[in-house]
N, CA, C and O atoms as a GROMACS GRO file, in nm:
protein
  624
    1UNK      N    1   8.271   9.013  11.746
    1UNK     CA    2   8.342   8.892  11.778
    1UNK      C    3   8.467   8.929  11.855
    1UNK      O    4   8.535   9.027  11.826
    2UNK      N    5   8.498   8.830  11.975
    2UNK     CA    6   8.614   8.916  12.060
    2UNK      C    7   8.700   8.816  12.016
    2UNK      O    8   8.654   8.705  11.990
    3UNK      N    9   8.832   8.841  12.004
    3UNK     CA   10   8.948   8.753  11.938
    3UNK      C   11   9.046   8.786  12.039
    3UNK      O   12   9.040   8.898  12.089
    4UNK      N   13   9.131   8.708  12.073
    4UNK     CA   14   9.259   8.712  12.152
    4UNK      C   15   9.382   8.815  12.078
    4UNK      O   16   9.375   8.829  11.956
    5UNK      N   17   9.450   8.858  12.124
    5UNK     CA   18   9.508   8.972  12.065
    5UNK      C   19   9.618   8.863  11.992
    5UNK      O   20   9.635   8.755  12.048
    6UNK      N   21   9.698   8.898  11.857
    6UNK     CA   22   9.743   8.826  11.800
    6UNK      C   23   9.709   8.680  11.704
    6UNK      O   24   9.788   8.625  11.627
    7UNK      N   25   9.550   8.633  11.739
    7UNK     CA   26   9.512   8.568  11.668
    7UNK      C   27   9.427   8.607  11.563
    7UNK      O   28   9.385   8.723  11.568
    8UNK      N   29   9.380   8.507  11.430
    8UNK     CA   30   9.345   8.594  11.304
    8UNK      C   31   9.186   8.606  11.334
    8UNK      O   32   9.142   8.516  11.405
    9UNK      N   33   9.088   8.710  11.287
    9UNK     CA   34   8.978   8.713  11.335
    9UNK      C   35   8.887   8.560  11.269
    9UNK      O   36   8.925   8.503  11.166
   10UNK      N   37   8.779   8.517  11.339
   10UNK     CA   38   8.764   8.415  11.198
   10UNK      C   39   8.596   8.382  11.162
   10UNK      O   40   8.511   8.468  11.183
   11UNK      N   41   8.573   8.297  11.125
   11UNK     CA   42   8.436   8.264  11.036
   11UNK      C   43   8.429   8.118  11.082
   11UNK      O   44   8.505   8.028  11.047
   12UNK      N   45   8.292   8.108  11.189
   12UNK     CA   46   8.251   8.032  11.242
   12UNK      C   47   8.372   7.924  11.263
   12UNK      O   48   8.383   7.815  11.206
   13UNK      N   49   8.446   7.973  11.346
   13UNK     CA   50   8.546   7.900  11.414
   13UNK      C   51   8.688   7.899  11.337
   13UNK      O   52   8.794   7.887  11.396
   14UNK      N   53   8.676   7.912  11.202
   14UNK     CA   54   8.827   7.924  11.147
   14UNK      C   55   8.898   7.996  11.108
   14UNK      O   56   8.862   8.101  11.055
   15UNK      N   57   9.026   7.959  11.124
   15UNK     CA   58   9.133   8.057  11.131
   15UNK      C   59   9.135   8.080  11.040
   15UNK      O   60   9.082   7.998  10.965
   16UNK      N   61   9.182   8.180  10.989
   16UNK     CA   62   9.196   8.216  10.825
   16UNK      C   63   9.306   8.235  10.780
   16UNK      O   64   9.319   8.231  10.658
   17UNK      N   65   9.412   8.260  10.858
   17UNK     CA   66   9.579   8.249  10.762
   17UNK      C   67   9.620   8.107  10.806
   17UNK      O   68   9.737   8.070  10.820
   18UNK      N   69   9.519   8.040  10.824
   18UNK     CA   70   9.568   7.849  10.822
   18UNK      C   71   9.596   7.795  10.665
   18UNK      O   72   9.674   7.700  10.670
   19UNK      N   73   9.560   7.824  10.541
   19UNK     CA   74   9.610   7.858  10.448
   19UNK      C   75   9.722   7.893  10.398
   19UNK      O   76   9.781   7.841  10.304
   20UNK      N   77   9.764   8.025  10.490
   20UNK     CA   78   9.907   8.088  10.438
   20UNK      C   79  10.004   8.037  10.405
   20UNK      O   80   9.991   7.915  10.404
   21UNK      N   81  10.109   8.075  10.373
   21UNK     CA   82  10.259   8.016  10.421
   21UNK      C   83  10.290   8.119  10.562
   21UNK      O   84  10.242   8.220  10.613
   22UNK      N   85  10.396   8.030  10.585
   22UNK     CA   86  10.419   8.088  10.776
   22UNK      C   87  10.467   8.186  10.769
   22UNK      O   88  10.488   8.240  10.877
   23UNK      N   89  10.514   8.268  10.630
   23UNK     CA   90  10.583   8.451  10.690
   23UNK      C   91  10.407   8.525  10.623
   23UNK      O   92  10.326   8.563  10.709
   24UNK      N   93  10.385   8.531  10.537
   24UNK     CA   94  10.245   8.580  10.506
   24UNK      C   95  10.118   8.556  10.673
   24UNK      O   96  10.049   8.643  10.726
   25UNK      N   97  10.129   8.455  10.699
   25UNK     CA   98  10.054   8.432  10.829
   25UNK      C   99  10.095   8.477  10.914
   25UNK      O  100  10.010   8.492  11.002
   26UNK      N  101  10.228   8.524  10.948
   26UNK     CA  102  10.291   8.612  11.005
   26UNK      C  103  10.274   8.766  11.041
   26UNK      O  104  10.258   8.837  11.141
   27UNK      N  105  10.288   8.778  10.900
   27UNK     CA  106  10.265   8.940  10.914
   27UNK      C  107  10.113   8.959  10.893
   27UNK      O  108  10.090   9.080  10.899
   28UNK      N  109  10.001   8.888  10.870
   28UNK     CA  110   9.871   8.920  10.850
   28UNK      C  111   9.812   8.870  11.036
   28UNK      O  112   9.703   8.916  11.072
   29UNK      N  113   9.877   8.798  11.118
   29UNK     CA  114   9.854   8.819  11.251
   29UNK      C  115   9.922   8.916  11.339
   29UNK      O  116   9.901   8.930  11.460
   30UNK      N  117   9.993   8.970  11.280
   30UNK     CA  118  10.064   9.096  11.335
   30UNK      C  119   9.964   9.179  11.315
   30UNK      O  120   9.886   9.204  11.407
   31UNK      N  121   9.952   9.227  11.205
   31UNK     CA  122   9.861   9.352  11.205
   31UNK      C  123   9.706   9.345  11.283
   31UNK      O  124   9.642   9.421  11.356
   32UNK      N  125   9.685   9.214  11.226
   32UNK     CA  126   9.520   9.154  11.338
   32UNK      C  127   9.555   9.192  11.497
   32UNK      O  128   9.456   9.236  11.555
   33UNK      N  129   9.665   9.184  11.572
   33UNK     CA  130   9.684   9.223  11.711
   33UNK      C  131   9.678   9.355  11.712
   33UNK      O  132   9.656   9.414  11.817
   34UNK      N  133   9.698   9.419  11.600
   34UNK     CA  134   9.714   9.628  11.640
   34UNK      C  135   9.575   9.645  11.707
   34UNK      O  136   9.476   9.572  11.711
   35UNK      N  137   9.601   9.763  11.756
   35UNK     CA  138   9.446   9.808  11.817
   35UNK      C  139   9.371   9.846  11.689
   35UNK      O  140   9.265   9.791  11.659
   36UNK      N  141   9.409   9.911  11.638
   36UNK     CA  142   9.361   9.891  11.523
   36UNK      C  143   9.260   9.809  11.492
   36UNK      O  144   9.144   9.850  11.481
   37UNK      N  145   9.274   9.759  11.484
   37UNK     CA  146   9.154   9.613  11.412
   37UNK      C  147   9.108   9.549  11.508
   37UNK      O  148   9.042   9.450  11.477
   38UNK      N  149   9.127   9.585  11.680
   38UNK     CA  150   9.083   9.508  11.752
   38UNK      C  151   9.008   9.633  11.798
   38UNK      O  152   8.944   9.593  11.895
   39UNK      N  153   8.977   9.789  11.776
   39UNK     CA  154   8.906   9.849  11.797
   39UNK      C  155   8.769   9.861  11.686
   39UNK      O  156   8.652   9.873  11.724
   40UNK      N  157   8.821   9.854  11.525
   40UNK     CA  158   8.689   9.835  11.430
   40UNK      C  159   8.616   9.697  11.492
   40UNK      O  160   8.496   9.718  11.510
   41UNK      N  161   8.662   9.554  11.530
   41UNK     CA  162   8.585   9.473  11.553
   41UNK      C  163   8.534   9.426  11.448
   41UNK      O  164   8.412   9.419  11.450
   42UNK      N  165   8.598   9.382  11.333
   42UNK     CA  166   8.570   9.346  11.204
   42UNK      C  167   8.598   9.180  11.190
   42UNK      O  168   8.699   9.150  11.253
   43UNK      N  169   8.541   9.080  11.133
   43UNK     CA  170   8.573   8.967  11.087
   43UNK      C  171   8.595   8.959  10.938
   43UNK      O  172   8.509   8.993  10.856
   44UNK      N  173   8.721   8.910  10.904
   44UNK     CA  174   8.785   8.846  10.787
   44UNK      C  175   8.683   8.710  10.729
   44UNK      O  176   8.677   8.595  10.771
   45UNK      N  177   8.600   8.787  10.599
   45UNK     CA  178   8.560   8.631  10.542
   45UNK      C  179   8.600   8.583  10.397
   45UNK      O  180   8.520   8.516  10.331
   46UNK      N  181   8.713   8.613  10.353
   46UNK     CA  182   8.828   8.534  10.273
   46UNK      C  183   8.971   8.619  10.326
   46UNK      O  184   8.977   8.727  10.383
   47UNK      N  185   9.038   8.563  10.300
   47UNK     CA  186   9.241   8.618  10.324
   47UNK      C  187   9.286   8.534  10.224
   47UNK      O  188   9.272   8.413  10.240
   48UNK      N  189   9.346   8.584  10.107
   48UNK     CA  190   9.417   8.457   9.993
   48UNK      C  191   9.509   8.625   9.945
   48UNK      O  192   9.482   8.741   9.973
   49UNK      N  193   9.626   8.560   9.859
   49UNK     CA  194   9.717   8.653   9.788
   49UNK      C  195   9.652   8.736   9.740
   49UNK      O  196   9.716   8.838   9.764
   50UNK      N  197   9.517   8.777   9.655
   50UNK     CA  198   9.483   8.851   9.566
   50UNK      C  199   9.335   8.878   9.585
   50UNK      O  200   9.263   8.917   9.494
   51UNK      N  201   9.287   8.849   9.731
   51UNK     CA  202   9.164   8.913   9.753
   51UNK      C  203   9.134   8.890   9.909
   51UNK      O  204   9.133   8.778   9.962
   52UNK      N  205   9.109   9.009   9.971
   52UNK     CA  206   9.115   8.981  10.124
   52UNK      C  207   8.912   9.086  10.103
   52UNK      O  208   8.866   9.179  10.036
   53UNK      N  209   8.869   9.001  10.195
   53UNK     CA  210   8.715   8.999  10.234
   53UNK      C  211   8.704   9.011  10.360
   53UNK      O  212   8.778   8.940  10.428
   54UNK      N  213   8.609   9.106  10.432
   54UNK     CA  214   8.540   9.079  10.566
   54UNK      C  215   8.416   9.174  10.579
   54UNK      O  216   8.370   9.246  10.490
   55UNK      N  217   8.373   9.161  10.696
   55UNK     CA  218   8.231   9.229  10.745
   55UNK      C  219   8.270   9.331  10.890
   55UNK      O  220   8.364   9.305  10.965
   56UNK      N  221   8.183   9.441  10.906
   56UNK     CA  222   8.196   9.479  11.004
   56UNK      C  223   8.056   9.538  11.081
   56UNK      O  224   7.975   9.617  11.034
   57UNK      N  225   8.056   9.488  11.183
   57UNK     CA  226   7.935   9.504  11.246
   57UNK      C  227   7.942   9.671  11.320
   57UNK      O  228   8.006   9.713  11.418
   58UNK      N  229   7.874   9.720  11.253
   58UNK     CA  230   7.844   9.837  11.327
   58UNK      C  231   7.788   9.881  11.453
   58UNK      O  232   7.673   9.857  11.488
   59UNK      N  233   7.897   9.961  11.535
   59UNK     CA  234   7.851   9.988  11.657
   59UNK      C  235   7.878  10.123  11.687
   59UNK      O  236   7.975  10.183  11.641
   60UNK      N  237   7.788  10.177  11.769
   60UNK     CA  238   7.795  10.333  11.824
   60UNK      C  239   7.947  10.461  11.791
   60UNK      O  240   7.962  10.581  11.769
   61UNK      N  241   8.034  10.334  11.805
   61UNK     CA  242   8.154  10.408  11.801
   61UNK      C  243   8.201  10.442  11.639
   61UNK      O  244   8.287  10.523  11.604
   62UNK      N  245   8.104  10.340  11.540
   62UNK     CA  246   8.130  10.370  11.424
   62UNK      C  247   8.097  10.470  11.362
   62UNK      O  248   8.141  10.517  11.258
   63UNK      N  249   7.973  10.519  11.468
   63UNK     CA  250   7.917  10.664  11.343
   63UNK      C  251   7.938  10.723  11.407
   63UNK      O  252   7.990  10.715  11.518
   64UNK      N  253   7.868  10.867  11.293
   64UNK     CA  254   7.882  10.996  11.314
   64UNK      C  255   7.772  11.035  11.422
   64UNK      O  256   7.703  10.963  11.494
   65UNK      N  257   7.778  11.180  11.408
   65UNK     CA  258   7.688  11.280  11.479
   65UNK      C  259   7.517  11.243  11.441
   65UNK      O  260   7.416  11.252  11.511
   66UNK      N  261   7.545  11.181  11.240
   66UNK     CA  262   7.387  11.196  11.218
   66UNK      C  263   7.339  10.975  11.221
   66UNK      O  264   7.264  10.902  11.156
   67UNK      N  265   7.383  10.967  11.272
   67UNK     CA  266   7.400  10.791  11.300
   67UNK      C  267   7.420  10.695  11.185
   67UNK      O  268   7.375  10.582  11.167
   68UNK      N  269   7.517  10.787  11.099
   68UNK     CA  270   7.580  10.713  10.991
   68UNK      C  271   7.744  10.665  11.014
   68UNK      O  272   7.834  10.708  11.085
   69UNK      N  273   7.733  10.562  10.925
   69UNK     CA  274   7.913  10.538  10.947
   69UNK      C  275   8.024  10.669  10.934
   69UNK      O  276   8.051  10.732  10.832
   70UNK      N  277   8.062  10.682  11.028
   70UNK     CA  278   8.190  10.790  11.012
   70UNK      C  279   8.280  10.717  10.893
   70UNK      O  280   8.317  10.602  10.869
   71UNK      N  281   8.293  10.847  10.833
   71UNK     CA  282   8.403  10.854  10.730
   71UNK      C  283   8.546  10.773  10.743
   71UNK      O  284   8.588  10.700  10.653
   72UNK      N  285   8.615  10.796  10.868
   72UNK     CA  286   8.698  10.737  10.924
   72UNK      C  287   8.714  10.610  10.933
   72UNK      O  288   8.800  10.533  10.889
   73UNK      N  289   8.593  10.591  11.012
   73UNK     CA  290   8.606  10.409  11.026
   73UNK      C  291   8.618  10.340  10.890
   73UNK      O  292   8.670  10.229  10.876
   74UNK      N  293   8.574  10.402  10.807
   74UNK     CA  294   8.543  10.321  10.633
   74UNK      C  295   8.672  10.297  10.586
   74UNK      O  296   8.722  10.194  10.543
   75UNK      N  297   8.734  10.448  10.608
   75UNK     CA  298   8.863  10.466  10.568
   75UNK      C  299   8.980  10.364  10.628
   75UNK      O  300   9.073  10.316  10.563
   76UNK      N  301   8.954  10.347  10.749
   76UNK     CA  302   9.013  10.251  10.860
   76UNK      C  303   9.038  10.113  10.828
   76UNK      O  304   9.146  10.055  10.817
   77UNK      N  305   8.916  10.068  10.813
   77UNK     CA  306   8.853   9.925  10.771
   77UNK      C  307   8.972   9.909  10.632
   77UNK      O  308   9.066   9.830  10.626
   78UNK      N  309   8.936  10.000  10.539
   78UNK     CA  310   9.004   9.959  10.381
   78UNK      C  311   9.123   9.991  10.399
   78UNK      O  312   9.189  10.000  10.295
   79UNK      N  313   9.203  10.023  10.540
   79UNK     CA  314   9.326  10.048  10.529
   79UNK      C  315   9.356   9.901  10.577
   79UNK      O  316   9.421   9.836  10.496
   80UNK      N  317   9.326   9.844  10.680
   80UNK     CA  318   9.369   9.751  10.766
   80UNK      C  319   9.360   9.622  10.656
   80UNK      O  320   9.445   9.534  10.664
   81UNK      N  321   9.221   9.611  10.523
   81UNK     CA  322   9.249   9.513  10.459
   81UNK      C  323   9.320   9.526  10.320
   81UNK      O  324   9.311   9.455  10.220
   82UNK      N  325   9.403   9.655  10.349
   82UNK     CA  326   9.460   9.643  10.237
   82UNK      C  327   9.636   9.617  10.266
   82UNK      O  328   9.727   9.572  10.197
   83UNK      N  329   9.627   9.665  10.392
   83UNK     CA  330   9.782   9.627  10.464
   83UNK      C  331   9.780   9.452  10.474
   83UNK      O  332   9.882   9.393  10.439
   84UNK      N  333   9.665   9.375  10.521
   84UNK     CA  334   9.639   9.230  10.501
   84UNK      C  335   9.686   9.184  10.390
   84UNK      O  336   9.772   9.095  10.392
   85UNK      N  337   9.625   9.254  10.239
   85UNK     CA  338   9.676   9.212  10.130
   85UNK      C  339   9.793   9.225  10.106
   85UNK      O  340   9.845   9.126  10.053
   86UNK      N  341   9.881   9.344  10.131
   86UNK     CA  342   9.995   9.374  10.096
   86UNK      C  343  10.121   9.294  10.206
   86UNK      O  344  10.243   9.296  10.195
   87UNK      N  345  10.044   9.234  10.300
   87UNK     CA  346  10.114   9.198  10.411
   87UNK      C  347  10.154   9.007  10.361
   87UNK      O  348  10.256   8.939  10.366
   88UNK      N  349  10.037   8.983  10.323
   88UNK     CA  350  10.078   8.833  10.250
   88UNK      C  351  10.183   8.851  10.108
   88UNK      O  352  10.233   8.757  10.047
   89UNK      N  353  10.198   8.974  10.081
   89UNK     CA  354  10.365   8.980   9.978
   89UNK      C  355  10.478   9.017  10.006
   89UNK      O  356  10.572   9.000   9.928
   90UNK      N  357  10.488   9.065  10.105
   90UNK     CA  358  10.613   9.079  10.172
   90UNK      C  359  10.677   8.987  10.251
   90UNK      O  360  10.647   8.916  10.347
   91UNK      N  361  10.823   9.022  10.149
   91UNK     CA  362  10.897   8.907  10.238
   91UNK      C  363  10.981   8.907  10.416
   91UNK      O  364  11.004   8.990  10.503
   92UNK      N  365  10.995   8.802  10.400
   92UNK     CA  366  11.027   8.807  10.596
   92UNK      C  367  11.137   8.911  10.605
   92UNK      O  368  11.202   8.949  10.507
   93UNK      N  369  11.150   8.944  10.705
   93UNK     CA  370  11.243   9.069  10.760
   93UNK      C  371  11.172   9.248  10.702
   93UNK      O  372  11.205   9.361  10.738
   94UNK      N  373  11.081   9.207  10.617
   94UNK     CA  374  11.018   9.331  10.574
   94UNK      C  375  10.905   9.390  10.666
   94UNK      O  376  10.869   9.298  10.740
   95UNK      N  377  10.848   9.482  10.686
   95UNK     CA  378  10.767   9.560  10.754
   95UNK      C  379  10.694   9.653  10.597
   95UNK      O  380  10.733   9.664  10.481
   96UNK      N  381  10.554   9.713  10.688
   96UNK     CA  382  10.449   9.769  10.568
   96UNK      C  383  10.448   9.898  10.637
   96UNK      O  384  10.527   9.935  10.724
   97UNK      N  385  10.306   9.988  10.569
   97UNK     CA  386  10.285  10.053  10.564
   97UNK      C  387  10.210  10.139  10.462
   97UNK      O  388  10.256  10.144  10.347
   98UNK      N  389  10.089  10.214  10.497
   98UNK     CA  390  10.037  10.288  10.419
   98UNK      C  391  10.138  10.393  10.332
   98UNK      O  392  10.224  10.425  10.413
   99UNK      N  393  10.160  10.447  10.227
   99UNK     CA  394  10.208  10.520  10.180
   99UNK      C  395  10.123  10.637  10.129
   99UNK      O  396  10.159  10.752  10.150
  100UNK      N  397  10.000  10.605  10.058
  100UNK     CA  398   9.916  10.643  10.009
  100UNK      C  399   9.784  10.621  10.005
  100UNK      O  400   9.759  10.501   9.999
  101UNK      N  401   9.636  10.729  10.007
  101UNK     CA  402   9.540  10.633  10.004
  101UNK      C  403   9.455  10.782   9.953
  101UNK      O  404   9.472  10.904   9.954
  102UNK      N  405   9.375  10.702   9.920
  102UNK     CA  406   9.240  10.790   9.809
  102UNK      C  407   9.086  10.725   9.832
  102UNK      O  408   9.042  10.612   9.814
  103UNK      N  409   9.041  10.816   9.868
  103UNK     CA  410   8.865  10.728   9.904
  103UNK      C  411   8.786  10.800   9.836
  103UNK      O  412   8.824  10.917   9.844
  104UNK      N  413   8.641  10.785   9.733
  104UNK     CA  414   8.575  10.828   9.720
  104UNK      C  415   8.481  10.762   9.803
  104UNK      O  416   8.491  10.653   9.858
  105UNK      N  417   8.390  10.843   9.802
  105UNK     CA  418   8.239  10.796   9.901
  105UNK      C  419   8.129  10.822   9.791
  105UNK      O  420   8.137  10.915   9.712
  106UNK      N  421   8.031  10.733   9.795
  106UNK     CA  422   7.940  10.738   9.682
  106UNK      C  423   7.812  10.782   9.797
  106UNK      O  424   7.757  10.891   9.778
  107UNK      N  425   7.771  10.707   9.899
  107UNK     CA  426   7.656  10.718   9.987
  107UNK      C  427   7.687  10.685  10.141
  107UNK      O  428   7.795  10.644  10.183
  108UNK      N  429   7.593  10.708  10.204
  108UNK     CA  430   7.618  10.701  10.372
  108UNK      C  431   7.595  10.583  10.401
  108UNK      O  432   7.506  10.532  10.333
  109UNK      N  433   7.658  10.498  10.500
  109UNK     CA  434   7.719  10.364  10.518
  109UNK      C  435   7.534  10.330  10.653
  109UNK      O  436   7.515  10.363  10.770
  110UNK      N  437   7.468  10.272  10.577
  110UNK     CA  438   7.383  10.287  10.734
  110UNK      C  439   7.360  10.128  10.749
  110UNK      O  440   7.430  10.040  10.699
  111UNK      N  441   7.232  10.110  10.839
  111UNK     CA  442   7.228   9.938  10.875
  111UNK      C  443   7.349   9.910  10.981
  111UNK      O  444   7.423   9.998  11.024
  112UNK      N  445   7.361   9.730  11.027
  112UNK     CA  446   7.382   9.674  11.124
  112UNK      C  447   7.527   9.618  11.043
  112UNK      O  448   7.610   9.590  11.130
  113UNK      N  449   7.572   9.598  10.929
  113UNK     CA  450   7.670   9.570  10.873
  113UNK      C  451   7.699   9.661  10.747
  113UNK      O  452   7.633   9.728  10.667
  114UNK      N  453   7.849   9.626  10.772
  114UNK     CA  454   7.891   9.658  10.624
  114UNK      C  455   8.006   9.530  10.552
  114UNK      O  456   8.045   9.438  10.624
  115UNK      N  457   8.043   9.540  10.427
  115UNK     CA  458   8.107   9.466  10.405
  115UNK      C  459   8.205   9.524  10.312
  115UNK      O  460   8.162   9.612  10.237
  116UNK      N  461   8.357   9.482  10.303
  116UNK     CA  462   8.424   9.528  10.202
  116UNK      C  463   8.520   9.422  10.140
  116UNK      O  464   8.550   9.331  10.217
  117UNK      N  465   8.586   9.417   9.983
  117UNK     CA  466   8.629   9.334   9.930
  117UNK      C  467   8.745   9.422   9.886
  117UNK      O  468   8.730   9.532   9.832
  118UNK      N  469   8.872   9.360   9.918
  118UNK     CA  470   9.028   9.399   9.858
  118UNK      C  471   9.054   9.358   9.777
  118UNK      O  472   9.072   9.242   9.814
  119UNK      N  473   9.079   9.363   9.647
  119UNK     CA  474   9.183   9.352   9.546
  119UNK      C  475   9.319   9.412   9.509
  119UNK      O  476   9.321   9.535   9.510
  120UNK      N  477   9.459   9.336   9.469
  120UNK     CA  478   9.554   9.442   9.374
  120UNK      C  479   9.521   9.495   9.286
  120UNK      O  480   9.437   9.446   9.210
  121UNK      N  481   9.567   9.597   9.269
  121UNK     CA  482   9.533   9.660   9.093
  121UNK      C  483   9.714   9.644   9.064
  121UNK      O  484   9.740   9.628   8.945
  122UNK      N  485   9.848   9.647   9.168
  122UNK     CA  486   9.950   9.639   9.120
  122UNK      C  487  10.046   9.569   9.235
  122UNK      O  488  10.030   9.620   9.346
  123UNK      N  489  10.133   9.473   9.229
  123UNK     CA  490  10.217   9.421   9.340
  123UNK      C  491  10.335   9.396   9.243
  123UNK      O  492  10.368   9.345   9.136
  124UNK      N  493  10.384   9.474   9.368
  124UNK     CA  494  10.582   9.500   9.319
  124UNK      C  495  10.640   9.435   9.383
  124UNK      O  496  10.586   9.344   9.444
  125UNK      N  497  10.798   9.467   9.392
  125UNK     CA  498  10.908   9.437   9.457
  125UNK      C  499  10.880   9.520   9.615
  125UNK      O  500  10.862   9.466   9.724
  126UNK      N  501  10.882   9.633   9.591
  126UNK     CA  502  10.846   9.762   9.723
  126UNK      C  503  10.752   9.822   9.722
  126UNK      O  504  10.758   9.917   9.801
  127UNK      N  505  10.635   9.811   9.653
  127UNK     CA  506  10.480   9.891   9.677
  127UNK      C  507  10.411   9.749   9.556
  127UNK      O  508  10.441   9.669   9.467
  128UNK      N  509  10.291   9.809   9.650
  128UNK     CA  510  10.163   9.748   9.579
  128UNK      C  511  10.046   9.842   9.612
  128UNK      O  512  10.029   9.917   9.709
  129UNK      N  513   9.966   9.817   9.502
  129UNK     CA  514   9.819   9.932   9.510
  129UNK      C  515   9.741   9.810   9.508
  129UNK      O  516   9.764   9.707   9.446
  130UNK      N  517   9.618   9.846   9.608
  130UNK     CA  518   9.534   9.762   9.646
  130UNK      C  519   9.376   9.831   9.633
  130UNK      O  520   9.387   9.952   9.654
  131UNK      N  521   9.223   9.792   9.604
  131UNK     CA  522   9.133   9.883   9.566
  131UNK      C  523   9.050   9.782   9.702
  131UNK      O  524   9.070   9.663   9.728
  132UNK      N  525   8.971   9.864   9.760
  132UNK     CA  526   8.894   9.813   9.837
  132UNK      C  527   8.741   9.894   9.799
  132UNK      O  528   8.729  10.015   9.782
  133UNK      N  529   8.633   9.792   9.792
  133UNK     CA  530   8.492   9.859   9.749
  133UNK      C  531   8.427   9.840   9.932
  133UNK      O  532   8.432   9.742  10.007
  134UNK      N  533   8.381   9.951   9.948
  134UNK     CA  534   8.264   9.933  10.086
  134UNK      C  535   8.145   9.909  10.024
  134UNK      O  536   8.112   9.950   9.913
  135UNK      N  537   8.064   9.821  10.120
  135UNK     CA  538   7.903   9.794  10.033
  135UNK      C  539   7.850   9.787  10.196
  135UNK      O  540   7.907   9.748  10.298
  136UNK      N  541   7.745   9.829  10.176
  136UNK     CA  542   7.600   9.758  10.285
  136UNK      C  543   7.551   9.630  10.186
  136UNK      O  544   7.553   9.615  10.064
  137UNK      N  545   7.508   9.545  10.298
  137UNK     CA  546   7.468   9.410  10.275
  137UNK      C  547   7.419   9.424  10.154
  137UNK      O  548   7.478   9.382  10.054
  138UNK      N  549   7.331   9.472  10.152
  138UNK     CA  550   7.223   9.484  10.001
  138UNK      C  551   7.332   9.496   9.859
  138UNK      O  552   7.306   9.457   9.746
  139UNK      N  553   7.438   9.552   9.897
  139UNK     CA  554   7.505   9.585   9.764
  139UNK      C  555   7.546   9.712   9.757
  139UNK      O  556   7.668   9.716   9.737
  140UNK      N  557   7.492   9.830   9.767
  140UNK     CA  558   7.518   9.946   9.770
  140UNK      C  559   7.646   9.978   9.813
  140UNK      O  560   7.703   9.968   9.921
  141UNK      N  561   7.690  10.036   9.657
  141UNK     CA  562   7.865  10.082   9.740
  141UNK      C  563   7.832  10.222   9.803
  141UNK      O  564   7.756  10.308   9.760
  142UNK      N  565   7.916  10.224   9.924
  142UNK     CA  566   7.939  10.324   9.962
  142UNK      C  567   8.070  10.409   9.985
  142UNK      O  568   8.096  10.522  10.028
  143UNK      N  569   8.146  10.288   9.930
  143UNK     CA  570   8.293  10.359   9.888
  143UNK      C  571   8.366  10.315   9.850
  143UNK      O  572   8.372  10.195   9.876
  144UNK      N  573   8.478  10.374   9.758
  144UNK     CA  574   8.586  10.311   9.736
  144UNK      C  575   8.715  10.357   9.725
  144UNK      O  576   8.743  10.442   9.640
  145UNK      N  577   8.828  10.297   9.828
  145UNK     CA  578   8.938  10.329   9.864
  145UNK      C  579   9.028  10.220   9.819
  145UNK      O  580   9.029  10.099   9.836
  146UNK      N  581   9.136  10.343   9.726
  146UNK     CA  582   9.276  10.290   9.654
  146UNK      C  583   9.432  10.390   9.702
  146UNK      O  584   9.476  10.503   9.686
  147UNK      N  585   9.474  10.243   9.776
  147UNK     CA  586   9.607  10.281   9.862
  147UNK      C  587   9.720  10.199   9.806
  147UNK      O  588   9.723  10.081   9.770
  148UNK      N  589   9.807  10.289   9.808
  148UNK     CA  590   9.959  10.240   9.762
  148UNK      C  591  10.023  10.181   9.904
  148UNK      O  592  10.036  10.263   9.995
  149UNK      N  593  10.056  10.066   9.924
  149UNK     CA  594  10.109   9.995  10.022
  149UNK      C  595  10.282   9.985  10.026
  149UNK      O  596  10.323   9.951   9.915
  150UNK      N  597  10.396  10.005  10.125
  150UNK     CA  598  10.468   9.972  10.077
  150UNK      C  599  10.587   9.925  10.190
  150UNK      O  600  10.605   9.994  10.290
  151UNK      N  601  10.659   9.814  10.168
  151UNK     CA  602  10.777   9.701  10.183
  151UNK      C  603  10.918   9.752  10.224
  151UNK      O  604  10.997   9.789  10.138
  152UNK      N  605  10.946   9.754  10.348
  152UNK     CA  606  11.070   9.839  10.378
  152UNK      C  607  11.149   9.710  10.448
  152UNK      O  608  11.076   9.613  10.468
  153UNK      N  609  11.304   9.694  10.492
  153UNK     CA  610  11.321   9.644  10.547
  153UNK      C  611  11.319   9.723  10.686
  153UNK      O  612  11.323   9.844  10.706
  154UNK      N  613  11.310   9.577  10.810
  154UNK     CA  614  11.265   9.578  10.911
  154UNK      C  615  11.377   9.652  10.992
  154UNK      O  616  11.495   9.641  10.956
  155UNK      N  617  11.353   9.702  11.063
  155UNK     CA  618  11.474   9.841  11.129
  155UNK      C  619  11.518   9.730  11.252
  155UNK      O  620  11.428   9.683  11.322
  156UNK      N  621  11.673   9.689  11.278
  156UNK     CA  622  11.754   9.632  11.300
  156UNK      C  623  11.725   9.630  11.483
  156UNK      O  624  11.803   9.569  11.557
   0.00000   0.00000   0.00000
């Protein structure tokens, strides 16, 4: 799905931080403009305080050598929706950032999609830990990545 840089990716036509409040919608269309997320090519199918959802269609650039999902991109994907999550708790004038992150991999990511689901496991004042599960359609996890997110003010 090609999205305009700065707008939120969406699900059959809708926006998805139309919901938000306007600094959470804020900083969750900020990060949607990084290349970042406009290079995975991923669609958002929930964004709410305490669980961010999407799909990503796999393409050439996602795998490896043996035509499985690269490690990276997985890792990528559960970073970008976990900065989403952590990005709807921070308050205005604040900026994010990964601090920390931990992935196990259970199996190789194969097929035409994948899908992953964000949850908190903790949201603070200045960090939050967020767990993201990777699955292929069918269900099969193929990973799961838990990152400490964290809330700085915005450099002047």
């Amino acid at each position: 799905m090609r999205t305009r840089p700065g707008r939120a990716k969406t699900v059959a036509g809708k926006d998805m931080t139309a919901g938000l409040d306007a600094i959470a919608a804020a900083n969750c269309r900020r990060i949607l403009s990084g290349g970042m997320a406009r290079t995975l090519a991923f669609e958002i199918t929930a964004l709410a305080p305490r669980k961010v959802a999407a799909r990503m269609r796999l393409l050439p650039r996602h795998m490896n050598h043996n035509g499985r999902v690269n490690g990276g991109a997985i890792m990528a994907f559960a970073d970008l929706l976990g900065a989403l999550g952590a990005a709807m708790h921070r308050p205005e004038g604040y900026r994010g950032g990964t601090l920390e992150s931990k992935t196990n991999f259970f199996a190789s990511g194969t097929g035409e999609v994948i899908v992953a689901v964000c949850v908190p496991l903790h949201i603070g004042r200045t960090t939050s830990v967020w767990q993201t599960t990777v699955s292929d359609t069918a269900g099969l996890k193929i990973a799961m990545v838990t990152q400490t997110q964290m809330a700085l003010p915005a450099r002047a």
